[in-house]
N, C-alpha and C positions, 0 to 999 in steps of 0.2 A: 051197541048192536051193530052187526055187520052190516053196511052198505051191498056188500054181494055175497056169493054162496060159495065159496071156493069149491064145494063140489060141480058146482055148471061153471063159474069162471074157469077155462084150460089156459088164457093165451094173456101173458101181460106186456103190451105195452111202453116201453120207458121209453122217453129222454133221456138225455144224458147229463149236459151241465146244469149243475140247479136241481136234480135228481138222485143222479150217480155221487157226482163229486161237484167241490165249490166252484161256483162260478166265477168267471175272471170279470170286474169293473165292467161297464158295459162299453163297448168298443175295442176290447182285450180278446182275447181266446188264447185255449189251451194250446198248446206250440208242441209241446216235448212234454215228454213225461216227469220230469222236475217243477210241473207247472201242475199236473193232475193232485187233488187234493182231496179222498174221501170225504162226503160229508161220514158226521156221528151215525151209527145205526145201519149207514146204507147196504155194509157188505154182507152182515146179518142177517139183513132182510132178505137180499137175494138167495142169501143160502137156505133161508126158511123157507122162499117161495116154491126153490127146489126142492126142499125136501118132500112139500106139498103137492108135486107133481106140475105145477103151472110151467108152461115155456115161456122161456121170457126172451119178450125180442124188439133189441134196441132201437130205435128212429131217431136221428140227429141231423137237422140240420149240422151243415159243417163249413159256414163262410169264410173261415178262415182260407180254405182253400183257392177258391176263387178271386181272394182277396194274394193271395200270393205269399201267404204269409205259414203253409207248411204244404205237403204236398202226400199223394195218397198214401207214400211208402211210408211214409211219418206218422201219419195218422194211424195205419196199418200197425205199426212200431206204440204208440199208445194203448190201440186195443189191446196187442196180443198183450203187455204189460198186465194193462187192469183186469183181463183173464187170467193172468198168469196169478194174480194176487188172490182173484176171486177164489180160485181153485184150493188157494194152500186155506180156503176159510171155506170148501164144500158148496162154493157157490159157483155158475158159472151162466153166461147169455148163452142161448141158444142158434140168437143170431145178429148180426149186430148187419146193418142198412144206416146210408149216409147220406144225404143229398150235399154236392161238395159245389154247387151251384149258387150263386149271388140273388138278389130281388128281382122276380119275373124271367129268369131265364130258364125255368122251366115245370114242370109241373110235380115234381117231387120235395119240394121246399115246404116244410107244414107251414100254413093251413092244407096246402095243399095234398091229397090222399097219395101220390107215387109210391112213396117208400112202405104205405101197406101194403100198396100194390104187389108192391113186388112179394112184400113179406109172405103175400095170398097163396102168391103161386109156389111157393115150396110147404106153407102151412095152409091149406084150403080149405080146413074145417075153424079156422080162427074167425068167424064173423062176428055178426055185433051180440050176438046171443052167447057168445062164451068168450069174448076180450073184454078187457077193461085199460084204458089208455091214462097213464100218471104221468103227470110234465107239470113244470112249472110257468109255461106262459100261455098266453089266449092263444096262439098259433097251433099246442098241442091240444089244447079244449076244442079246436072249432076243427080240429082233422077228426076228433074224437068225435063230434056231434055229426061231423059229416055222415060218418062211416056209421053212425045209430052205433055208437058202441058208450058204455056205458063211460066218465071221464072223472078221473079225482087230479084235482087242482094241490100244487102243489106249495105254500105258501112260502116256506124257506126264509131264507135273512131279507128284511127289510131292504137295505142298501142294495141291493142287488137283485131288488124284484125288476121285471120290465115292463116300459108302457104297455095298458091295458089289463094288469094285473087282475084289479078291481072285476073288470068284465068277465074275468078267466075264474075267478072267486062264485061270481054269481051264476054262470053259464056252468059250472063243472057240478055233476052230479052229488059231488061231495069238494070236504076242500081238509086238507092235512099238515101240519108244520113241518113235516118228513118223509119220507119214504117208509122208516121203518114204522111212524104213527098210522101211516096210511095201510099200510099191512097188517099192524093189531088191529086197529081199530074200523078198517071197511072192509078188509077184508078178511076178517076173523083167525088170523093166522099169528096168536102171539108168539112171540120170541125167546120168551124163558119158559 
């Protein structure tokens, strides 16, 4: 049974690493696009969530930046890529928001709510009553619970879950091995 109604959910939510595509080791991040690596299912998903009408709109953390380790026109150069892949599979983000900021330097880093923020002001019918927020760590569950928006935990490869998993498991309105499980199965929108 569905976790939400895709007729009232309008507005999805994603992360990116550990959502979109594999995550790098922890202390790694994606640099360049030879490092971006769909997970199974994901690009499916989004194209089905489009086909369903839902907007989806991306929120990532992005330390590498601040870490000096790619810079925005890179990162920029990433997106447009895994839009450019999305599109030849009928899928595509809406909108994609970054926080490219390190720990405590400012208020768009989830947990912190910024980058809904902003998502607000160009979609300001996306509240907690028609978003639903998918990530795989407690930082996107607790921007999720912030905002009272409904949150599915995203469980993904063992090796590469991150501290407070477990709390993101239990705090997340639902919890999925995938994106694309998380889309048949909470939110009613199978794939085949």
């Amino acid at each position: 049974m569905a976790l939400l109604d895709a007729q009232r959910i309008r507005y999805v939510f994603l992360d990116r690493d550990g959502v979109l595509n594999r995550k790098r080791p922890e202390g790694e991040y994606v640099t360049r696009w030879s490092e971006f690596e769909w997970l199974p299912g994901s690009v499916e998903a989004v194209a089905r969530m489009n086909r369903a009408g839902l907007t989806l709109i991306l929120v990532s953390n992005q330390r590498a930046i601040a870490l000096g380790l790619l810079d925005e026109a890179e990162l920029e150069e990433i997106h447009g890529k895994m839009q450019a892949e999305l599109a030849q599979h009928g899928g595509h983000l809406d909108a994609i928001y970054h926080c490219p900021h390190d720990y405590g330097q400012c208020s768009c880093r989830k947990p912190d709510i910024g980058l809904f923020q902003q998502a607000r002001l160009r979609f300001p019918e996306a509240g907690p009553e028609a978003s639903v927020v998918i990530g795989d760590s407690l930082p996107d569950i607790e921007a999720g619970k912030r905002l009272g928006m409904k949150t599915i935990f995203l469980a993904g490869d063992r090796d590469r879950q991150k501290a407070g998993f477990q709390i993101a498991a239990r705090e997340a309105d639902a919890v999925a091995k995938s994106l694309r499980d998380a889309v048949e199965i909470h939110l009613g929108l199978p794939l085949t």
